[in-house]
C-alpha positions in Angstrom: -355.7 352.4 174.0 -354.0 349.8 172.3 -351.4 347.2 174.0 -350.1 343.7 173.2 -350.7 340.8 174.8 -347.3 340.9 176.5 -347.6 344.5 178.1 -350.3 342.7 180.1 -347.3 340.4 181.3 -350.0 338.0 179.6 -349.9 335.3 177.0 -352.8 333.8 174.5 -352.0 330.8 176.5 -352.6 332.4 179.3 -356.0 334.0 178.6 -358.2 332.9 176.1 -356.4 329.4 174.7 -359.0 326.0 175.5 -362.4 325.2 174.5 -364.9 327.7 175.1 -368.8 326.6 175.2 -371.0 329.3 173.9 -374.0 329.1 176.7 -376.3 331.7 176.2 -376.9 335.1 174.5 -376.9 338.3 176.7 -380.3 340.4 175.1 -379.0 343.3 173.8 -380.7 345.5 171.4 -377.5 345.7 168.8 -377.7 342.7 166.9 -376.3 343.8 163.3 -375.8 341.0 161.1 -377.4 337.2 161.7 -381.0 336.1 162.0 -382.3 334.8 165.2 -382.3 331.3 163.9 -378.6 331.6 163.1 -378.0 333.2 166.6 -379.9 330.2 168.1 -377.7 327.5 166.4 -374.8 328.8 168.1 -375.9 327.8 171.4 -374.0 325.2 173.0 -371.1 325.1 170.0 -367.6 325.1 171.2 -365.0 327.9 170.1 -361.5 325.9 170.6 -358.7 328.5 170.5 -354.9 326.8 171.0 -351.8 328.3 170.4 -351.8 328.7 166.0 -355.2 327.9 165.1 -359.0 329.0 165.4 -362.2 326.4 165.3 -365.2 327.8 165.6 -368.3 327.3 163.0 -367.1 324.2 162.1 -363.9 325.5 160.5 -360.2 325.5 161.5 -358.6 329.0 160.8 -355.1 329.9 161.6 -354.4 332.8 163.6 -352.5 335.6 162.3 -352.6 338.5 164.6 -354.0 338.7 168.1 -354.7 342.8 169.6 -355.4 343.8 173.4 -357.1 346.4 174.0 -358.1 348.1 177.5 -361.7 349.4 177.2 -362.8 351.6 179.6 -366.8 351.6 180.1 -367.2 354.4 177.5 -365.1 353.4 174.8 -367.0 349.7 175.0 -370.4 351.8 174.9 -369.0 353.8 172.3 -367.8 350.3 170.3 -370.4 348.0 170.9 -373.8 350.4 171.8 -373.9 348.0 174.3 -373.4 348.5 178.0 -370.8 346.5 180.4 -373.3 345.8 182.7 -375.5 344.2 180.2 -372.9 341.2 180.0 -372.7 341.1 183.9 -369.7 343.3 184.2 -369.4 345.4 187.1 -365.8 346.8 186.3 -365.5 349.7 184.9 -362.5 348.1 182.2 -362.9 345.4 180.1 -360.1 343.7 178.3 -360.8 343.0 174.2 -358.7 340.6 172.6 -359.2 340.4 168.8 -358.1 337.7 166.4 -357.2 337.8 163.0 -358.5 341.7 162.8 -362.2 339.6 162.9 -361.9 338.8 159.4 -361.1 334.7 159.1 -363.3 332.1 157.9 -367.0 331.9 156.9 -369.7 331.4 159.1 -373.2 331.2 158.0 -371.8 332.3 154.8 -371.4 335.6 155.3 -369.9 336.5 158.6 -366.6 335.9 160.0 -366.4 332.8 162.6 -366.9 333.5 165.9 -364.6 334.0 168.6 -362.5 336.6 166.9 -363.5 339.5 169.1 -363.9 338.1 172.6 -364.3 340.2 175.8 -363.0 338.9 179.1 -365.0 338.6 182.1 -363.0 336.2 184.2 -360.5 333.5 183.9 -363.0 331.2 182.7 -365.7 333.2 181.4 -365.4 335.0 178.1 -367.9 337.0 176.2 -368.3 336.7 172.2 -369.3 339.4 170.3 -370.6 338.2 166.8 -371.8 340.2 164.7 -373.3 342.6 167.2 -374.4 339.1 168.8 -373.3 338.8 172.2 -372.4 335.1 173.9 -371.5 334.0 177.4 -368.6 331.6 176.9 -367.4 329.2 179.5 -364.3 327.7 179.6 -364.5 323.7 179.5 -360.6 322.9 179.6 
């Protein structure tokens, strides 16, 4: 199901704009596109999302669209072949947010930066799926 931001009586303010430290990587089997040693360097990088822009990978990308969605367990099993509970969720919804239709920037060369399809698990934990790569993001301000 799709929904704005604002049928959530939510802004991007309100939900996913600060600076995000990527702290770890959940171990999933569905990693798709980067190598382990580019999956490693991500640890500990900062994803800064504010208002317009994007800055992740050490690049600045504006933001052009943001998307809601309400995932229910299935759909995210069906999306992701990845389980909720794998990222530590326990509900049986997760909210996707999805920036820029997960197409801005470079990363790595060949992927898109990261942060454009986050997850959120609480009000200061995100997670960030890149590339079929999966990060625990915690908010830092």
């Amino acid at each position: 199901m799709l929904w704005s931001l604002a049928a959530f009586g939510l802004s991007p303010t309100d939900t996913i704009v600060g600076t995000w430290v990527l702290k770890s990587i959940y171990p999933t089997a569905n990693v798709e596109g980067p190598s382990l040693s580019e999956q490693r360097q991500l640890i500990g990088s900062k994803i800064v999302i504010d208002v317009s822009r994007l800055h992740s990978c050490g690049q600045s990308v504006p933001i052009r669209s943001r998307v809601m969605h309400k995932l229910g367990a299935d759909q995210f099993l069906f999306a992701t072949h990845v389980r909720l509970y794998e990222m530590g969720i326990s509900r049986r919804t997760v909210t996707e947010i999805v920036l820029n239709n997960r197409e801005a920037g470079t990363c790595f060369g060949s992927f898109p930066v990261p942060g454009q399809l986050l997850f959120l698990k609480t009000k200061n934990e995100l997670v960030v799926d890149f590339e079929g790569t999966f990060y625990r993001a915690v908010r830092v301000n």
